[in-house]
C-alpha positions in Angstrom: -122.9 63.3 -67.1 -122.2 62.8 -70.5 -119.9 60.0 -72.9 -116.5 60.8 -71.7 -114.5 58.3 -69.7 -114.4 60.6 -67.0 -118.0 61.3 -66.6 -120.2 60.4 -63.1 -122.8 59.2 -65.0 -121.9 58.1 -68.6 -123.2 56.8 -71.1 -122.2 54.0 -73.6 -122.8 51.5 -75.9 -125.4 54.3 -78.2 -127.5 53.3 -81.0 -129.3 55.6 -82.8 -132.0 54.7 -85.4 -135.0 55.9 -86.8 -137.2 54.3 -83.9 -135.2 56.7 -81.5 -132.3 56.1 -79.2 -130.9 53.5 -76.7 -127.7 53.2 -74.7 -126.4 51.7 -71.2 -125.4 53.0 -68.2 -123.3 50.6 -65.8 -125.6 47.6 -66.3 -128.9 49.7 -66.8 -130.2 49.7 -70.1 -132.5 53.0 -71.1 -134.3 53.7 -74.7 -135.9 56.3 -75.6 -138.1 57.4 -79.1 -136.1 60.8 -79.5 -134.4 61.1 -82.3 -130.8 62.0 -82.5 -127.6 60.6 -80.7 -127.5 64.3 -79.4 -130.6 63.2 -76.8 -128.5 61.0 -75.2 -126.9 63.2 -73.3 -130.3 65.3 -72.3 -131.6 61.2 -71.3 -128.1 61.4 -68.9 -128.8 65.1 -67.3 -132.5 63.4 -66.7 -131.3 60.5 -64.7 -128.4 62.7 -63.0 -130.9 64.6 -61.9 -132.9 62.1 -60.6 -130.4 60.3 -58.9 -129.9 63.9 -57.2 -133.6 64.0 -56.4 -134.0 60.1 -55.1 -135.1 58.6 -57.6 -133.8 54.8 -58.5 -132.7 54.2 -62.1 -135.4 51.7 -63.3 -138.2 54.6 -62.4 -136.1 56.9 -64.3 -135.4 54.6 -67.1 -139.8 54.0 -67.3 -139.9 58.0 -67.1 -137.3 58.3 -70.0 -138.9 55.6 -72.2 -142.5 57.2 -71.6 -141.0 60.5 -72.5 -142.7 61.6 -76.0 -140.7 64.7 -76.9 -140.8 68.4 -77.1 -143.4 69.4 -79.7 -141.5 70.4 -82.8 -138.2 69.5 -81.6 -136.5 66.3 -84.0 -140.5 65.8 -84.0 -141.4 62.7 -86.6 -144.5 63.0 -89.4 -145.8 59.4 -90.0 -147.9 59.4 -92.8 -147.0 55.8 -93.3 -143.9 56.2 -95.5 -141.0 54.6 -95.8 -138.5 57.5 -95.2 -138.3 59.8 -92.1 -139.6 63.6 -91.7 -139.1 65.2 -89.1 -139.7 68.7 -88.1 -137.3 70.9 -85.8 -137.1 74.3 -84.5 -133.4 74.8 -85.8 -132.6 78.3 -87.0 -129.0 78.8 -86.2 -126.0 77.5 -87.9 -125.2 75.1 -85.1 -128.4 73.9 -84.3 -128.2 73.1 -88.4 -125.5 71.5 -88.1 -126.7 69.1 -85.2 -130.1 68.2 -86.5 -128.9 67.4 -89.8 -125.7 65.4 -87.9 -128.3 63.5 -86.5 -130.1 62.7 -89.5 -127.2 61.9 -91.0 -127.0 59.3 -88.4 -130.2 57.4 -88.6 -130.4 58.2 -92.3 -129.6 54.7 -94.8 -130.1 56.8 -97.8 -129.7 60.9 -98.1 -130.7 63.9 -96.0 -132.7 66.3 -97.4 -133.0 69.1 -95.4 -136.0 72.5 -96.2 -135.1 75.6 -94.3 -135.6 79.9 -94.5 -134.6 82.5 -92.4 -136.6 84.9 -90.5 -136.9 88.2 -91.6 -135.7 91.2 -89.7 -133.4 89.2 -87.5 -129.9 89.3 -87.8 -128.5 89.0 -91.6 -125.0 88.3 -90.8 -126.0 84.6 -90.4 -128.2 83.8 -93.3 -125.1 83.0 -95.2 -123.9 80.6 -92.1 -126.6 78.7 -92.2 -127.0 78.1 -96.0 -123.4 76.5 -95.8 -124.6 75.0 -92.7 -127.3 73.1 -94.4 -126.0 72.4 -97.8 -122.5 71.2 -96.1 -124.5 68.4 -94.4 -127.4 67.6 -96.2 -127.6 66.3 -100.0 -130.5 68.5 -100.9 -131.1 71.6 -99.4 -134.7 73.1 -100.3 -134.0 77.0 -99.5 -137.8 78.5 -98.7 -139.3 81.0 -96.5 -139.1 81.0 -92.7 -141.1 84.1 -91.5 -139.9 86.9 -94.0 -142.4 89.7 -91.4 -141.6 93.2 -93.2 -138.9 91.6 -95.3 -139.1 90.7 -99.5 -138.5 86.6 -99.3 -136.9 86.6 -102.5 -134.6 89.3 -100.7 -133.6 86.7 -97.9 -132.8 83.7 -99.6 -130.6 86.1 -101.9 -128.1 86.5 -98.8 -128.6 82.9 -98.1 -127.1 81.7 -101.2 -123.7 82.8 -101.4 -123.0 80.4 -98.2 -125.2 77.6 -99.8 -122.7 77.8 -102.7 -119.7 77.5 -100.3 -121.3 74.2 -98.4 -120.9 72.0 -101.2 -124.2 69.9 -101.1 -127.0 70.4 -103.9 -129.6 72.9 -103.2 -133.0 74.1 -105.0 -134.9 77.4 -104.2 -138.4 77.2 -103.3 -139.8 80.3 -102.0 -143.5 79.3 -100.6 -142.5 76.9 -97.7 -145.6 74.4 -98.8 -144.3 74.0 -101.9 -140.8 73.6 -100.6 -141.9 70.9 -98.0 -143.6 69.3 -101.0 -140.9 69.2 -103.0 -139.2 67.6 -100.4 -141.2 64.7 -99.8 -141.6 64.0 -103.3 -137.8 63.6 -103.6 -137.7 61.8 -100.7 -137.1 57.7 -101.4 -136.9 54.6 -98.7 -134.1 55.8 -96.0 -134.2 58.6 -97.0 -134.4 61.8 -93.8 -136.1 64.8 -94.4 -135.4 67.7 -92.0 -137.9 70.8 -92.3 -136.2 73.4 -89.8 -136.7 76.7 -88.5 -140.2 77.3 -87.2 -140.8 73.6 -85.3 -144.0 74.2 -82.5 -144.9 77.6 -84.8 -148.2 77.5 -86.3 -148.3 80.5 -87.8 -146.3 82.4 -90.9 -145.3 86.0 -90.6 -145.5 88.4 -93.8 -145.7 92.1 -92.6 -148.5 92.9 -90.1 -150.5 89.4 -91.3 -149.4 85.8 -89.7 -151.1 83.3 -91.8 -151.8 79.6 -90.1 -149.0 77.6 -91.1 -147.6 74.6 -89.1 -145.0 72.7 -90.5 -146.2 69.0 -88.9 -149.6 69.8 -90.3 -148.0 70.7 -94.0 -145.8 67.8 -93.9 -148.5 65.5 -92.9 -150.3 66.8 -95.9 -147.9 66.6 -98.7 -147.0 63.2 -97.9 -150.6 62.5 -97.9 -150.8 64.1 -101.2 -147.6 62.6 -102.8 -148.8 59.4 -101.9 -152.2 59.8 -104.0 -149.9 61.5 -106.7 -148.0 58.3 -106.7 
């Protein structure tokens, strides 16, 4: 399965937008509200598999369509506004790089993207990802994932020198709800807003303590918030 000419069960003709995706295969026609042409292809391993298991297409088309999404994965916060948040668990370079691809995709205006790394996990890539982020998003919020036994400040230090090398604008806001409010206020109409790292997570590590945090919940929030600002 997959786009390539060569592929059993291909997919073609994709469109991806802020309502989700939607593409053909042969004459059948399958949508879907995940975000991100990068779902396309886990749409095509579904109805692989189902064709594997028995199943005819149109069933696995309804299946597809009724499919809401992993929690936390390219998840959407509708508050009512007229840009798109969404939330995702990305916290590696590549994953970065695809979630914010996929923004860039759906996106009529910028991509603002909000992102830490976790604390005692492995430095080497801190600096990955802040190029990562800042060479495909227009505003990169750097914040606090889970910093557990580490200084935050520390962290987003050996972020930097990679944000620098990316090229995009970025802004340092170490408390994540500030940095998700910041976001959101900057936000305007077509605008995407990725906050990545800790997706399903509903809690925030800081040495032995996890406070509740959940970045859905936050977002839903601030945009609340920035709308009564407004």
């Amino acid at each position: 399965y997959g786009l390539s000419s060569d592929a059993d069960v291909r997919g073609t003709d994709v469109v991806a937008d802020t309502a989700g995706i939607s593409f053909t295969v042969g004459g059948l026609a399958i949508a879907s509200p995940l975000l991100g042409a990068f779902n396309v292809r886990n749409c095509l391993c579904v109805l692989a598999v189902s064709r594997l298991l028995g199943i005819d297409d149109e069933t696995a088309a309804r299946g597809i369509a009724a499919l809401p999404g992993v929690p936390g994965r390219a998840e959407p916060v509708d508050e009512g506004q007229d840009f798109l948040v969404m939330v995702d668990y990305a916290h590696t370079p590549d994953s970065i790089k695809t979630v914010l691809a996929a923004a860039r995709d759906v996106a009529s205006g910028r991509v603002i993207a909000v992102f830490g790394c976790g604390g005692d996990r492995d430095r080497g890539k801190r600096p990955l990802m802040g190029a990562a982020a800042t060479s495909q998003a227009d505003l990169t919020v750097i914040t606090s994932d889970n910093p557990r036994s580490e200084d935050p400040l520390g962290i987003i230090a050996e972020i930097e020198p990679g944000a620098k090398q990316g090229g995009g604008r970025y802004v340092v806001e170490p408390d994540r709800r500030a940095a998700i409010g910041l976001a959101v206020r900057e936000a305007m109409g077509g605008d995407v807003v990725v906050i990545a790292g800790k997706g399903h997570e509903q809690g925030q590590s800081f040495g032995a303590r996890t406070d509740p945090f959940d970045d859905r919940t936050v977002a839903a929030e601030e945009l609340r918030a920035a709308r009564e600002d407004r």
